[in-house]
C-alpha positions as CSV (number, residue, x, y, z in Angstrom):
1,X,0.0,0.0,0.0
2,X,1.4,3.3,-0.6
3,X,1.9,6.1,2.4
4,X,-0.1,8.8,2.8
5,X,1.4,12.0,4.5
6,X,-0.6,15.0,5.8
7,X,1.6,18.2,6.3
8,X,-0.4,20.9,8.5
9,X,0.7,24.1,7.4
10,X,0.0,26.8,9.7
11,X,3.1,28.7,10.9
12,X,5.0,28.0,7.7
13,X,3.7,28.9,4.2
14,X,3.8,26.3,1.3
15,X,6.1,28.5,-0.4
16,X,8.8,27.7,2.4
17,X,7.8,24.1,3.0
18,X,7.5,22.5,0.1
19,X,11.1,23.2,-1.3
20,X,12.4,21.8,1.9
21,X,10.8,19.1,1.1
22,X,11.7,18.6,-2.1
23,X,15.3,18.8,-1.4
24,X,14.8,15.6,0.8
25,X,13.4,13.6,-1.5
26,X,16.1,14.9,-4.3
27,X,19.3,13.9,-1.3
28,X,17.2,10.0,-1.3
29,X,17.0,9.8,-5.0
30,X,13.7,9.9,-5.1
31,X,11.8,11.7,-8.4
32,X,8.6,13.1,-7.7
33,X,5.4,15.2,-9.4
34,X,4.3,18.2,-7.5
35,X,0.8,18.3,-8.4
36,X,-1.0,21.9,-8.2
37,X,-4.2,23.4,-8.6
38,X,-4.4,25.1,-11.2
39,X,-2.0,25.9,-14.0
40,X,-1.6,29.3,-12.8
41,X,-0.3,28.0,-9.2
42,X,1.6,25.7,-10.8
43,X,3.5,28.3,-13.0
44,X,3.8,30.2,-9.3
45,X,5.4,27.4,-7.9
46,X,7.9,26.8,-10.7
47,X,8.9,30.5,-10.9
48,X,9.2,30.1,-7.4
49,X,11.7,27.0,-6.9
50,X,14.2,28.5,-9.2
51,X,14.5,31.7,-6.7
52,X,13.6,30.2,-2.9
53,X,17.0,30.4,-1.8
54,X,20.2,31.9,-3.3
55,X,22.9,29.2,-2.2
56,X,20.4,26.5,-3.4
57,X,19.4,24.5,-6.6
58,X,16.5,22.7,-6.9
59,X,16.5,21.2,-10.7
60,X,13.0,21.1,-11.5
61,X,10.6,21.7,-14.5
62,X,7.1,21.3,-16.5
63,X,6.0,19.9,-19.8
64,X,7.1,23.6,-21.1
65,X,10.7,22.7,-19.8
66,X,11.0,19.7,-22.5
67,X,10.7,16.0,-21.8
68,X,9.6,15.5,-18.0
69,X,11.3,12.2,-18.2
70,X,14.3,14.5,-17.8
71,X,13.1,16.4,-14.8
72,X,14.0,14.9,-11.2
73,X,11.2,17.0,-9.7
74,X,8.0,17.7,-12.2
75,X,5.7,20.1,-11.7
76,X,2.2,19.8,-13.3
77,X,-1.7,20.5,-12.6
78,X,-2.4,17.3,-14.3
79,X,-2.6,13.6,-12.8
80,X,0.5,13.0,-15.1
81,X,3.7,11.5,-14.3
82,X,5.8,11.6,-16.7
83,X,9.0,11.3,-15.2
84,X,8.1,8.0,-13.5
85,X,7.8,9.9,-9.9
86,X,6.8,7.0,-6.8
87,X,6.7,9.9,-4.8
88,X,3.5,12.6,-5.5
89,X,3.3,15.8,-3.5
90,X,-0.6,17.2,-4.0
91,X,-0.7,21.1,-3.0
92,X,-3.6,23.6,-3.3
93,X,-6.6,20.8,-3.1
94,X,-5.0,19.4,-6.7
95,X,-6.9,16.5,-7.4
96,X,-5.7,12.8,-6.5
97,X,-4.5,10.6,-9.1
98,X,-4.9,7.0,-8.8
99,X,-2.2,5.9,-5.8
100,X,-1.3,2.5,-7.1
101,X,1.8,4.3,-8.9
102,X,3.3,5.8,-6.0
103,X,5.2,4.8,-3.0
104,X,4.4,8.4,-0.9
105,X,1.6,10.6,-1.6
106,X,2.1,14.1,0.4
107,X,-0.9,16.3,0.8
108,X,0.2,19.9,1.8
109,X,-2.8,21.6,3.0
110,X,-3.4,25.5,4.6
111,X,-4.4,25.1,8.0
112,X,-6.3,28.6,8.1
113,X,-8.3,27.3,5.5
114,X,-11.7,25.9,7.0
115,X,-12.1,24.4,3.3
116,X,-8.5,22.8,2.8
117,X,-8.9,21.6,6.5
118,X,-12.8,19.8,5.4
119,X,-10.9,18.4,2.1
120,X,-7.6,17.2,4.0
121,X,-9.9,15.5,6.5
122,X,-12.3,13.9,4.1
123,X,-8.9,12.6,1.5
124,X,-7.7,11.0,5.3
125,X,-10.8,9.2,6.1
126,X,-10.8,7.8,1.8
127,X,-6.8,6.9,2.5
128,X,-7.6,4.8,5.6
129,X,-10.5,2.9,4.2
130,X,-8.5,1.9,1.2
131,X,-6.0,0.6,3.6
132,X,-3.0,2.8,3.1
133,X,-0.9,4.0,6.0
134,X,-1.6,7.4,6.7
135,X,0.3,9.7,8.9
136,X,-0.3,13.5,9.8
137,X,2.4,16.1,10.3
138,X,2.7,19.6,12.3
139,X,5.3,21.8,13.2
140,X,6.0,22.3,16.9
141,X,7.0,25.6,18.0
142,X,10.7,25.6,17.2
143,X,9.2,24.6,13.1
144,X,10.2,21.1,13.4
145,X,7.7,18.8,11.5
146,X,6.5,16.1,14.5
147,X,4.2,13.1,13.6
148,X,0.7,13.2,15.3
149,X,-1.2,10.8,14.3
């Protein structure tokens, strides 16, 4: 079954987060498919990885970048996977693709957001009755991500 991660963000903006993240999954080998919104967030997002940090690199692209096969970390607004991620990170309430091709699903969801809160809870209770593991993630006070749950 593949594991399903919950990341509560209220102190920390998905702006902040999510390269962190990414940079992870890059240091284990690990390709992934950040999944947005809309093609507009999406388009945010990738303007946004190439300037997060100014010591940092996070090599990165969409289908507008040339073959994703190519791309380590592919950004899309699609269910697509072109680059033949096991790991799918699911941002802005972007739509679940089927989970069978994926080792790690991550939803990043707004805490502030009574709506993304509804949605993150409802995609929990679906990801436990179709047997997955699911885990749920918040930062403490010092910003450090601590399982609860």
């Amino acid at each position: 079954m593949t594991e399903v991660l919950f990341y509560h963000l209220d102190r920390v903006p998905l702006e902040k987060v999510l390269p962190q993240l990414l940079e992870r999954c890059l240091e284990r080998g690990w390709r992934t498919v950040v999944q947005a919104g809309s093609v507009e967030r999406r388009d945010a997002l990738d303007a946004q990885l190439w300037t997060y940090a100014d010591d940092a690199f996070l090599p990165h692209g969409t289908a507008q970048d040339g073959p994703g096969e190519r791309q380590p970390v592919y950004l899309t607004a699609e269910t697509d996977n072109p680059n033949g991620a096991t790991v799918r990170f699911l941002v802005d309430r972007a739509e679940p693709p089927d989970f069978s091709a994926y080792e790690r699903i991550v939803y990043l969801f707004d805490g502030g957001d009574e709506e993304a809160l509804d949605e993150a809870r409802r995609r929990w209770k679906e990801a436990k009755a179709m047997g997955h593991a699911v885990t749920y993630w918040r930062q403490d006070a010092a910003g450090r991500w601590q399982k609860a749950g």
